[in-house]
PDB file of N, CA, C and O in Angstrom, chain B, residues numbered from 101:
ATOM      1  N   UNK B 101       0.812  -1.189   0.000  1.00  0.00           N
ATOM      2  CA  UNK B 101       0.000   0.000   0.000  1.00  0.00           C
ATOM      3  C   UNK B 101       0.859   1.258   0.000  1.00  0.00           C
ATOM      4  O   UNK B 101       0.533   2.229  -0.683  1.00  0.00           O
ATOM      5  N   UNK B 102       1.844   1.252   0.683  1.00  0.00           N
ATOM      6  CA  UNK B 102       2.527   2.726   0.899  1.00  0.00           C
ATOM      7  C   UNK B 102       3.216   2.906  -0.105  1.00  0.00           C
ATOM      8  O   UNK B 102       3.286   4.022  -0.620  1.00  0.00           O
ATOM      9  N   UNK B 103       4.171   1.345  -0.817  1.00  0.00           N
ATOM     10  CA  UNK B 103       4.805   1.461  -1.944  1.00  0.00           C
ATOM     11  C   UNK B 103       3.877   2.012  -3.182  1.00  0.00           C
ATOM     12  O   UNK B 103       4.378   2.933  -3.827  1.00  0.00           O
ATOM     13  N   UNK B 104       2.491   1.517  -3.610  1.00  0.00           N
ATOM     14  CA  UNK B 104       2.135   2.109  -4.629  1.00  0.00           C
ATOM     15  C   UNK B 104       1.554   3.623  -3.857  1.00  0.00           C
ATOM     16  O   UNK B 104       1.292   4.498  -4.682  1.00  0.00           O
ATOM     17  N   UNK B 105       1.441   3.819  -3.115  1.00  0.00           N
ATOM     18  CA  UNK B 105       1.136   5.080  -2.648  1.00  0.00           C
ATOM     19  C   UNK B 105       2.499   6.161  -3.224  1.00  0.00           C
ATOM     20  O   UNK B 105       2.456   7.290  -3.714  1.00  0.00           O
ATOM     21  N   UNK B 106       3.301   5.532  -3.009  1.00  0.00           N
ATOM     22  CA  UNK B 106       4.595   6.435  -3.512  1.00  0.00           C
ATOM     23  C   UNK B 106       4.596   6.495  -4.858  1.00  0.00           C
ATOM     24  O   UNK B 106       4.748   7.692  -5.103  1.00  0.00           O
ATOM     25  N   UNK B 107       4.543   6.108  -5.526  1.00  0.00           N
ATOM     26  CA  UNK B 107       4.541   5.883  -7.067  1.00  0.00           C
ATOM     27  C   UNK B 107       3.486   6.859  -7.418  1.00  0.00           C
ATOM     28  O   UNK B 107       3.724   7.863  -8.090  1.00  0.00           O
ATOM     29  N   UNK B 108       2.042   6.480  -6.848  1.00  0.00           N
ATOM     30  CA  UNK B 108       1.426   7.310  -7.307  1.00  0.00           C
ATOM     31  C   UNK B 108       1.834   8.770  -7.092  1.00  0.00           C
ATOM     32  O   UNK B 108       1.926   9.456  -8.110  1.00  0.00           O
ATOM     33  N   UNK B 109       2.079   9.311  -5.967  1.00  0.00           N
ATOM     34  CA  UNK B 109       2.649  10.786  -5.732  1.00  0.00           C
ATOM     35  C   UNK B 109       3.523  11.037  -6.973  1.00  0.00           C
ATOM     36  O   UNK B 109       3.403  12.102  -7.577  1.00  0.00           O
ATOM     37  N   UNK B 110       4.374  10.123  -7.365  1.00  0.00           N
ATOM     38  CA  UNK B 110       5.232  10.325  -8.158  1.00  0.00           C
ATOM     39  C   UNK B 110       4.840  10.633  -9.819  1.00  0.00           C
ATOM     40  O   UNK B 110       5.298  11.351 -10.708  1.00  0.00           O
ATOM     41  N   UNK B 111       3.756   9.684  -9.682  1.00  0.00           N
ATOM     42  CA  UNK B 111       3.205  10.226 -11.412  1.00  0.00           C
ATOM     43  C   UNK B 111       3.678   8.726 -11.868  1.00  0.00           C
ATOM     44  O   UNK B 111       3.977   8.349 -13.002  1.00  0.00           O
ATOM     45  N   UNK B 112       3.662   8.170 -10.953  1.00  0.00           N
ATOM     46  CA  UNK B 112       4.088   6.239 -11.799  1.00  0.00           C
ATOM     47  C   UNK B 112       2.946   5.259 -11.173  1.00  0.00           C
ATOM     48  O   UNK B 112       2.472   5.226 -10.037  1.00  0.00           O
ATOM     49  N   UNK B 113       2.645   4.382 -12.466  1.00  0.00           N
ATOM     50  CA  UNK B 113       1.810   3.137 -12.113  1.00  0.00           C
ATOM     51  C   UNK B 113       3.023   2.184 -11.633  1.00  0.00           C
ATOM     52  O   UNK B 113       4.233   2.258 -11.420  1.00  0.00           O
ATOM     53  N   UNK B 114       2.378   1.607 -11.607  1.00  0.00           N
ATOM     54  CA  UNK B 114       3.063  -0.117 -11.142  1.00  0.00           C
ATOM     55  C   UNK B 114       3.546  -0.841 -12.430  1.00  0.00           C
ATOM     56  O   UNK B 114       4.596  -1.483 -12.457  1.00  0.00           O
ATOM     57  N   UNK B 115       3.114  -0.767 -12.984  1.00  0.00           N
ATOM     58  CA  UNK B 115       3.028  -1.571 -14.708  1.00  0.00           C
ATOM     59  C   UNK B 115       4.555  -0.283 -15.521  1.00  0.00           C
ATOM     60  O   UNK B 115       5.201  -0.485 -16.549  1.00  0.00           O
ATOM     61  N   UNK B 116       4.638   0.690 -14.737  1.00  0.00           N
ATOM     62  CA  UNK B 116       5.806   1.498 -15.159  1.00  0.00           C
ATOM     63  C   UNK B 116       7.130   0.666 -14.867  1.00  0.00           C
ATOM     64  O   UNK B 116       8.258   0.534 -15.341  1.00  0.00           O
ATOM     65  N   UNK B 117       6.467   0.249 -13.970  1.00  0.00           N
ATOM     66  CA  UNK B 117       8.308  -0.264 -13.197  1.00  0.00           C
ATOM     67  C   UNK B 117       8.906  -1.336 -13.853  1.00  0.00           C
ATOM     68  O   UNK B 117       8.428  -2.460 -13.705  1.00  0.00           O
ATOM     69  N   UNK B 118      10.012  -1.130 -14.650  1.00  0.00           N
ATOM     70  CA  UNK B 118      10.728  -2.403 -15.562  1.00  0.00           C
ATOM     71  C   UNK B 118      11.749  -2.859 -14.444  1.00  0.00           C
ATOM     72  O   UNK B 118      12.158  -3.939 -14.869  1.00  0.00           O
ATOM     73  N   UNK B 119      12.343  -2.618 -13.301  1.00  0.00           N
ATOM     74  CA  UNK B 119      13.287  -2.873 -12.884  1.00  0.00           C
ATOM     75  C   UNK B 119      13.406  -2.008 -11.498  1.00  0.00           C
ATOM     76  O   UNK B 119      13.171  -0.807 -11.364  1.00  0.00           O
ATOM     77  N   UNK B 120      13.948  -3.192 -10.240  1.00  0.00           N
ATOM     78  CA  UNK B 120      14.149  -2.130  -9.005  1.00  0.00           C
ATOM     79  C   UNK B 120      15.056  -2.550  -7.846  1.00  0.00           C
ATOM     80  O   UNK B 120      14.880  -3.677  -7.384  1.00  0.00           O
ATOM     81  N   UNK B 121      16.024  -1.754  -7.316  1.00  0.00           N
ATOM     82  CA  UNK B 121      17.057  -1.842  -6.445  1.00  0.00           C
ATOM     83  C   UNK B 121      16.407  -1.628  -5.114  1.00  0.00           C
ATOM     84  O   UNK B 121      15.908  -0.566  -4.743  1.00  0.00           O
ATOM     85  N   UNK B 122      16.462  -2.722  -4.445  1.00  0.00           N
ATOM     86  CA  UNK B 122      16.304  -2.719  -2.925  1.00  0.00           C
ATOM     87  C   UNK B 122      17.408  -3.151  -1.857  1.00  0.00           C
ATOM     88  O   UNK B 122      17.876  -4.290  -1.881  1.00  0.00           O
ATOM     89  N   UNK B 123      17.835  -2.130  -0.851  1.00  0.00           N
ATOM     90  CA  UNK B 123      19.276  -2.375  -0.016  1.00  0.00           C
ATOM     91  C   UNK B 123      18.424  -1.617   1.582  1.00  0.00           C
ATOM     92  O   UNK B 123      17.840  -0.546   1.745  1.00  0.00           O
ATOM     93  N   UNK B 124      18.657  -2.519   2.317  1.00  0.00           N
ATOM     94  CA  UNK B 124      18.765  -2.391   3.639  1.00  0.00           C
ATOM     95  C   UNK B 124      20.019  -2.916   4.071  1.00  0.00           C
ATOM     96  O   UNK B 124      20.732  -3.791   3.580  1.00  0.00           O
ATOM     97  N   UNK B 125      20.220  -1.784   5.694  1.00  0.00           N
ATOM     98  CA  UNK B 125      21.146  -2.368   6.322  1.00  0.00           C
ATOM     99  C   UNK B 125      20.608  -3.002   7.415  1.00  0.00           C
ATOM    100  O   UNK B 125      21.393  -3.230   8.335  1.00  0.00           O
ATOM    101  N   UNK B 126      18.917  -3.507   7.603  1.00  0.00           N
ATOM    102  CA  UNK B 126      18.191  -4.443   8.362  1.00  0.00           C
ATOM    103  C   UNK B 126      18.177  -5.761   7.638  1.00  0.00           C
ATOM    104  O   UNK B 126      17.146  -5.910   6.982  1.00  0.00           O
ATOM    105  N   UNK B 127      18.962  -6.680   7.576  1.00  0.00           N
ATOM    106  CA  UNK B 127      19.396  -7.987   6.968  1.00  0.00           C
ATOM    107  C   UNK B 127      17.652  -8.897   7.083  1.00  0.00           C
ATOM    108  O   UNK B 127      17.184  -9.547   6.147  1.00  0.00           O
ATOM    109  N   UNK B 128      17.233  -8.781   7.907  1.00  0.00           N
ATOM    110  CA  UNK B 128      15.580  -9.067   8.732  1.00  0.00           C
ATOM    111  C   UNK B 128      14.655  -8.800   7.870  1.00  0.00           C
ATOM    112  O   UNK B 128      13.833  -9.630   7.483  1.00  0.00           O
ATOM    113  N   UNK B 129      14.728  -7.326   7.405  1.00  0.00           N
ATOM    114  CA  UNK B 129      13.893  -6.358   6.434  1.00  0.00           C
ATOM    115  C   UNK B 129      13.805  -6.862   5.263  1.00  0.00           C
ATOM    116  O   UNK B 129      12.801  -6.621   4.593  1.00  0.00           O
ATOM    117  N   UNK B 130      14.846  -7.683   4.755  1.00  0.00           N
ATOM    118  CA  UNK B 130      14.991  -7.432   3.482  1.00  0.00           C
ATOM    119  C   UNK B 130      14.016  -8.695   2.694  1.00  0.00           C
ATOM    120  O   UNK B 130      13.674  -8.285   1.584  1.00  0.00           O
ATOM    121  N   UNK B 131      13.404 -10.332   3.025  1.00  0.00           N
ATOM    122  CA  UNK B 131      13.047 -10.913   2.668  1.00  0.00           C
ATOM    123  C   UNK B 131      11.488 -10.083   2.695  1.00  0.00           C
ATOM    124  O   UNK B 131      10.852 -10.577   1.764  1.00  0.00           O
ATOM    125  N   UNK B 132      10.726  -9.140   3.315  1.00  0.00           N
ATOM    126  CA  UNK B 132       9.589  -8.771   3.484  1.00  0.00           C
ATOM    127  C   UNK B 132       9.730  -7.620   2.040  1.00  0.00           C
ATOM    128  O   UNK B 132       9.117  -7.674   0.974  1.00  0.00           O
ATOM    129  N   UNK B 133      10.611  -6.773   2.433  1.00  0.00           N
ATOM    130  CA  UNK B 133      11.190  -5.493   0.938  1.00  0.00           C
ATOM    131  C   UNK B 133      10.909  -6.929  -0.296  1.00  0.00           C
ATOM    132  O   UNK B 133       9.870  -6.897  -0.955  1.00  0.00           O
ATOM    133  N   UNK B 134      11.791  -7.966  -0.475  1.00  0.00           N
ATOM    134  CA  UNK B 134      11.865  -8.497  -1.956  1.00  0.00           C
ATOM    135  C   UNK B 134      10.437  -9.147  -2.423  1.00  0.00           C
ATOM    136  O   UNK B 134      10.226  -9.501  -3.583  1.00  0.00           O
ATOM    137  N   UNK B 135       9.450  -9.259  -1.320  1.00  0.00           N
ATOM    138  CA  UNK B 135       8.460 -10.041  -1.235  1.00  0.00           C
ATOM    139  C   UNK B 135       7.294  -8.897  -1.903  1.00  0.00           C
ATOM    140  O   UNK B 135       6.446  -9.385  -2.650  1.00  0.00           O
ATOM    141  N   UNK B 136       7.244  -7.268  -1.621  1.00  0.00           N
ATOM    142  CA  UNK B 136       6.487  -6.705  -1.403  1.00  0.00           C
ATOM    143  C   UNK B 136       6.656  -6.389  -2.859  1.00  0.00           C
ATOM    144  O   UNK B 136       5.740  -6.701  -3.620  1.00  0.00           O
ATOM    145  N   UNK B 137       7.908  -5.705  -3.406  1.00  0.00           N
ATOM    146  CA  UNK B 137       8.240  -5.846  -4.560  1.00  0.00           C
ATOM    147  C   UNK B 137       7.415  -6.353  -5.498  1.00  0.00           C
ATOM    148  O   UNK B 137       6.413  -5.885  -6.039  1.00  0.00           O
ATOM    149  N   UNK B 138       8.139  -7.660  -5.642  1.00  0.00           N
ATOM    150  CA  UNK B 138       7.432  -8.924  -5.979  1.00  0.00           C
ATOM    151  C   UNK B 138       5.685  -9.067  -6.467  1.00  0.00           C
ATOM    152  O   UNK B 138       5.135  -9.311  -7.540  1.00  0.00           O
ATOM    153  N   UNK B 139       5.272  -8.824  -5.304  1.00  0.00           N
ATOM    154  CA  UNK B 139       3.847  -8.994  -5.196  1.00  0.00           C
ATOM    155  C   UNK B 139       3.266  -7.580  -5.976  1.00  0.00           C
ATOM    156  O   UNK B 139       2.744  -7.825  -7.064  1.00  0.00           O
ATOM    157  N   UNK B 140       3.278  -6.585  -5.700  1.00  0.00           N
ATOM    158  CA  UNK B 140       2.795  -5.382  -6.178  1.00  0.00           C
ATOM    159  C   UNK B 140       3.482  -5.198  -7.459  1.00  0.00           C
ATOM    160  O   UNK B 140       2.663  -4.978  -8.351  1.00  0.00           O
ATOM    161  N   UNK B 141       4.938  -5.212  -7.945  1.00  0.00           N
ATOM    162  CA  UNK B 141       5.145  -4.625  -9.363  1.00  0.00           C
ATOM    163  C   UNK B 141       5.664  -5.921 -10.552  1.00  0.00           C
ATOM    164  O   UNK B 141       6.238  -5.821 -11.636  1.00  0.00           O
ATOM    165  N   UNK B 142       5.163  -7.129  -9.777  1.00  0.00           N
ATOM    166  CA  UNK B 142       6.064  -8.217 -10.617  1.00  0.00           C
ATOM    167  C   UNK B 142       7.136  -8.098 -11.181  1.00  0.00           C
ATOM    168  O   UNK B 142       7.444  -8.165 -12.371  1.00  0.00           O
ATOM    169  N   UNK B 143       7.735  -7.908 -10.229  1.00  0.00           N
ATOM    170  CA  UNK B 143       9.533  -7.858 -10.847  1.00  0.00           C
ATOM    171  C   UNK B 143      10.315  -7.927  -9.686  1.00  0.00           C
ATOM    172  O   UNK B 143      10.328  -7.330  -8.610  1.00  0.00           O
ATOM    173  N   UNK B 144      11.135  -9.062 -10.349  1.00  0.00           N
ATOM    174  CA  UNK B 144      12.014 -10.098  -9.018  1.00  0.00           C
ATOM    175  C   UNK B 144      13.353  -8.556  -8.812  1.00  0.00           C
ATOM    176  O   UNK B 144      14.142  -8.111  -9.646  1.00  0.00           O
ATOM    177  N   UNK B 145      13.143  -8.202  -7.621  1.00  0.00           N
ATOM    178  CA  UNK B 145      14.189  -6.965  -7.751  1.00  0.00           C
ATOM    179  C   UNK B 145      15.901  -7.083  -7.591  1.00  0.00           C
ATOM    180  O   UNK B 145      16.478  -8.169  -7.557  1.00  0.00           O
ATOM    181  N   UNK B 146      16.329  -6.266  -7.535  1.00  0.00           N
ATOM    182  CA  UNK B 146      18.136  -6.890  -7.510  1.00  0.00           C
ATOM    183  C   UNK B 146      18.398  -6.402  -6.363  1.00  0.00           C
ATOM    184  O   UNK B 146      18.164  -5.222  -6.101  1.00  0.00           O
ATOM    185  N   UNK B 147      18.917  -7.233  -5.517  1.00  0.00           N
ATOM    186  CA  UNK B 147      19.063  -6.504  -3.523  1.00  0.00           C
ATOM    187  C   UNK B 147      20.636  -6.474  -3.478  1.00  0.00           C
ATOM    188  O   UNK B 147      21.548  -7.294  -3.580  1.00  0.00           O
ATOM    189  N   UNK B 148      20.526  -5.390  -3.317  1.00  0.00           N
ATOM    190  CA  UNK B 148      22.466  -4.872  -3.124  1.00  0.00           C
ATOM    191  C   UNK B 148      22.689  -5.432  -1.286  1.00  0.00           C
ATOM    192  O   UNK B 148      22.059  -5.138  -0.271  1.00  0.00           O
ATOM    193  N   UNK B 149      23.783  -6.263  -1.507  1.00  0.00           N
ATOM    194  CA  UNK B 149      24.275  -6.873  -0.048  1.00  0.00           C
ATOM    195  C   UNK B 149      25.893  -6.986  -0.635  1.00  0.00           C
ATOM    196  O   UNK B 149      26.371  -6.821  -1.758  1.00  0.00           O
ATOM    197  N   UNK B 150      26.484  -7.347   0.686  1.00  0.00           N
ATOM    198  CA  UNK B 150      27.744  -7.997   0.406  1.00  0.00           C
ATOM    199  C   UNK B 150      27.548  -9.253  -0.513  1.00  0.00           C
ATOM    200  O   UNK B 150      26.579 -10.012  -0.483  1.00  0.00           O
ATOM    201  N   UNK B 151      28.973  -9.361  -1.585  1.00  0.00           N
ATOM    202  CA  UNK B 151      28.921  -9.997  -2.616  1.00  0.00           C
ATOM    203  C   UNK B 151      28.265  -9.762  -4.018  1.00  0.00           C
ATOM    204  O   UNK B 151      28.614 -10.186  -5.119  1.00  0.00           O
ATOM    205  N   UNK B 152      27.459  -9.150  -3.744  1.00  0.00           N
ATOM    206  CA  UNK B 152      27.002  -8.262  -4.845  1.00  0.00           C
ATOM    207  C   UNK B 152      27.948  -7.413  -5.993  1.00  0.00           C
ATOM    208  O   UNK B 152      28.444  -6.336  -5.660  1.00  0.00           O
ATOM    209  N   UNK B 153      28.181  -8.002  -7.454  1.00  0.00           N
ATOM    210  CA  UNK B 153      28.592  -6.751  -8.463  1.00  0.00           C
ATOM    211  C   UNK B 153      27.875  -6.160  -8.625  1.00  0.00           C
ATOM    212  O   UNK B 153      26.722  -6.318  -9.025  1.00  0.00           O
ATOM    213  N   UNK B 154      28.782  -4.854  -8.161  1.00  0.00           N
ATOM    214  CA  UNK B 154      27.689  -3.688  -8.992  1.00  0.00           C
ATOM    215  C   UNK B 154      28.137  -2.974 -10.032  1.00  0.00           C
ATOM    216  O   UNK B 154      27.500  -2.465 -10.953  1.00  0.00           O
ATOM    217  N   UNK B 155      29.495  -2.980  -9.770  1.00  0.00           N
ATOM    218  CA  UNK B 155      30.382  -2.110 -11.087  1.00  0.00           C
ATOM    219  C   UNK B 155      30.471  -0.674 -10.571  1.00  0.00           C
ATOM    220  O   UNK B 155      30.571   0.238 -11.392  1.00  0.00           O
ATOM    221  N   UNK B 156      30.441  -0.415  -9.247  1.00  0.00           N
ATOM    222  CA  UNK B 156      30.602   0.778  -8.454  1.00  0.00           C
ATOM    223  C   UNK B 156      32.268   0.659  -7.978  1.00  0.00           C
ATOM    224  O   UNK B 156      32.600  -0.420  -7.488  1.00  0.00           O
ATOM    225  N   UNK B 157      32.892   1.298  -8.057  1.00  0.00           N
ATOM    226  CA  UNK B 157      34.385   1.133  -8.018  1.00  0.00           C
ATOM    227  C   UNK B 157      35.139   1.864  -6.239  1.00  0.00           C
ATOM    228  O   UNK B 157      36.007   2.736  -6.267  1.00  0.00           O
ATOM    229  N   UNK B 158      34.626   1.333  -4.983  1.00  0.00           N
ATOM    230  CA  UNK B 158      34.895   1.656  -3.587  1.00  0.00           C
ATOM    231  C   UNK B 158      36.304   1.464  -3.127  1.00  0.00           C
ATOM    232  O   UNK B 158      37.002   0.525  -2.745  1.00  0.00           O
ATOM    233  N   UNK B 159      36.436   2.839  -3.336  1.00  0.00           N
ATOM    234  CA  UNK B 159      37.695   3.282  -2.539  1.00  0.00           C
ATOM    235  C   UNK B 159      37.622   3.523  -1.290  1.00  0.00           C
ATOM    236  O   UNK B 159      37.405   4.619  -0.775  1.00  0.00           O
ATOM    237  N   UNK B 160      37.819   2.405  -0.705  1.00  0.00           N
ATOM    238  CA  UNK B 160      37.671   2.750   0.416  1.00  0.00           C
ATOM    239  C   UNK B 160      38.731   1.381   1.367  1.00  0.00           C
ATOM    240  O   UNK B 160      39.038   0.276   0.921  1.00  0.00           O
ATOM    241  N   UNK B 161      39.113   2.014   2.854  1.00  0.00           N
ATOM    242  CA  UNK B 161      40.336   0.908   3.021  1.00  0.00           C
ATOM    243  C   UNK B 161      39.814  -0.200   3.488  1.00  0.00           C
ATOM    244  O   UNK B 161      40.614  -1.126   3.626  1.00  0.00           O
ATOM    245  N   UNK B 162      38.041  -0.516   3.952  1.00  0.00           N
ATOM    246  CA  UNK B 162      37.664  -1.521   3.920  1.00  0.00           C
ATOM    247  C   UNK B 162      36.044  -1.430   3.582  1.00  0.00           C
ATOM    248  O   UNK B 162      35.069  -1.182   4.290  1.00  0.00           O
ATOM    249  N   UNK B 163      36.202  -1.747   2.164  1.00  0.00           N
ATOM    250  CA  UNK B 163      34.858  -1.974   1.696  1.00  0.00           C
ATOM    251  C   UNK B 163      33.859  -2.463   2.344  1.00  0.00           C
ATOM    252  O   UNK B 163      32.884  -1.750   2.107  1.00  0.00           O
ATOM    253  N   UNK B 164      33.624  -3.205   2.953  1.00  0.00           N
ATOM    254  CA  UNK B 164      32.602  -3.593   3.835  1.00  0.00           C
ATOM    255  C   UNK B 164      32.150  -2.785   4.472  1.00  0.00           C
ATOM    256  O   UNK B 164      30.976  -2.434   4.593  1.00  0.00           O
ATOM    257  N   UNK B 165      33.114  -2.404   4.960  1.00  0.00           N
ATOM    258  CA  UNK B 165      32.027  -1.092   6.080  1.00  0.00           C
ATOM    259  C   UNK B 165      31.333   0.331   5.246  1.00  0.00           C
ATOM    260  O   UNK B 165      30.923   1.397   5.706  1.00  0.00           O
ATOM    261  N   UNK B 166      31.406  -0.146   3.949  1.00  0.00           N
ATOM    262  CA  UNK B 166      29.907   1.478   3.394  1.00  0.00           C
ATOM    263  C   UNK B 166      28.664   0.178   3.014  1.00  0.00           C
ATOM    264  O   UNK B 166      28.608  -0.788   2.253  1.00  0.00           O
ATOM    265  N   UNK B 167      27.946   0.697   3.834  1.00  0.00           N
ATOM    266  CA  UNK B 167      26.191  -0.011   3.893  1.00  0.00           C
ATOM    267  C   UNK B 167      25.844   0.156   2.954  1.00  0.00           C
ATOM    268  O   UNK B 167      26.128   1.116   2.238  1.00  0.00           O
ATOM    269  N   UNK B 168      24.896  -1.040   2.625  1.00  0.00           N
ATOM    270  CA  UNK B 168      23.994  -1.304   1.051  1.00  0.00           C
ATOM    271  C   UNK B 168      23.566  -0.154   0.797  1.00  0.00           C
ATOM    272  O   UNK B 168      23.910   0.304  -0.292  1.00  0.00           O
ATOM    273  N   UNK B 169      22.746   0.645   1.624  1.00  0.00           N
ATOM    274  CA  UNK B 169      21.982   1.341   1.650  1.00  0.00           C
ATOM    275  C   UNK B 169      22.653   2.921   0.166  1.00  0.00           C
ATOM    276  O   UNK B 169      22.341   3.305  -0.962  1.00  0.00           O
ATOM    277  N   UNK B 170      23.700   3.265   1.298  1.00  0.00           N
ATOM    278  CA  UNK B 170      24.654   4.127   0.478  1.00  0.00           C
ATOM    279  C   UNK B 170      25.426   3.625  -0.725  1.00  0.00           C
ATOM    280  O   UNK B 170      26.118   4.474  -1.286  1.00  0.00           O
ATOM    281  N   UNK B 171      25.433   2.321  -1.251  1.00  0.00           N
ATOM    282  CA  UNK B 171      25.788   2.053  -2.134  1.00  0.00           C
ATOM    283  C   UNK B 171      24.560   2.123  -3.253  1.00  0.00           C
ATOM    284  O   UNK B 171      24.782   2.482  -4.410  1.00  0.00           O
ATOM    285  N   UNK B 172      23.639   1.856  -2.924  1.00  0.00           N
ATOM    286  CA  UNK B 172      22.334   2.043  -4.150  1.00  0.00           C
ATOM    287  C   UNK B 172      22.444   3.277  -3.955  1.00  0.00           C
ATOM    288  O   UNK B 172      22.486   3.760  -5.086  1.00  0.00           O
ATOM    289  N   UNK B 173      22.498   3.864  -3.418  1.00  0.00           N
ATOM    290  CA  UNK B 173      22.414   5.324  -3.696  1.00  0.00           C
ATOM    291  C   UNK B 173      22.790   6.213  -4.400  1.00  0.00           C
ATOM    292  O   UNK B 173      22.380   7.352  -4.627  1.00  0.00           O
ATOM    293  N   UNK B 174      24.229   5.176  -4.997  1.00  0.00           N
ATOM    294  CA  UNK B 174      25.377   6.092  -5.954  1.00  0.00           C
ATOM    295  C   UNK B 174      24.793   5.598  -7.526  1.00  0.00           C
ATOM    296  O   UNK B 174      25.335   6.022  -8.547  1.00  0.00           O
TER     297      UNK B 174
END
């Protein structure tokens, strides 16, 4: 409900959405996020976690520690 609630604000149906990035840093959260997805826009989404390519290039001295979250973001 809140997800197509957002869309709509936005000026988007559901049937718009070809594709969608979902990243929590609630590991818990995330099977309910891929599920909701799923169910409302039919489309299996791509969940940024550790192990994940993204083709984002992190400079950083230990990658692990920048959260999914901030990585979809870039």
């Amino acid at each position: 409900m809140i997800l197509s609630g957002f869309l709509r604000l936005a000026g988007f149906a559901a049937a718009d959405a070809e594709g969608v990035i979902i990243a929590s840093v609630v590991p818990k959260a995330m099977h309910s996020f891929r599920a909701a997805v799923f169910r409302f826009l039919s489309v299996e989404p791509m969940v940024v976690g550790p192990g994940v390519r993204t083709g984002v290039d992190i400079r950083l001295d230990d990658p692990r520690s920048l959260g999914a979250d901030c990585l979809a973001d870039c």
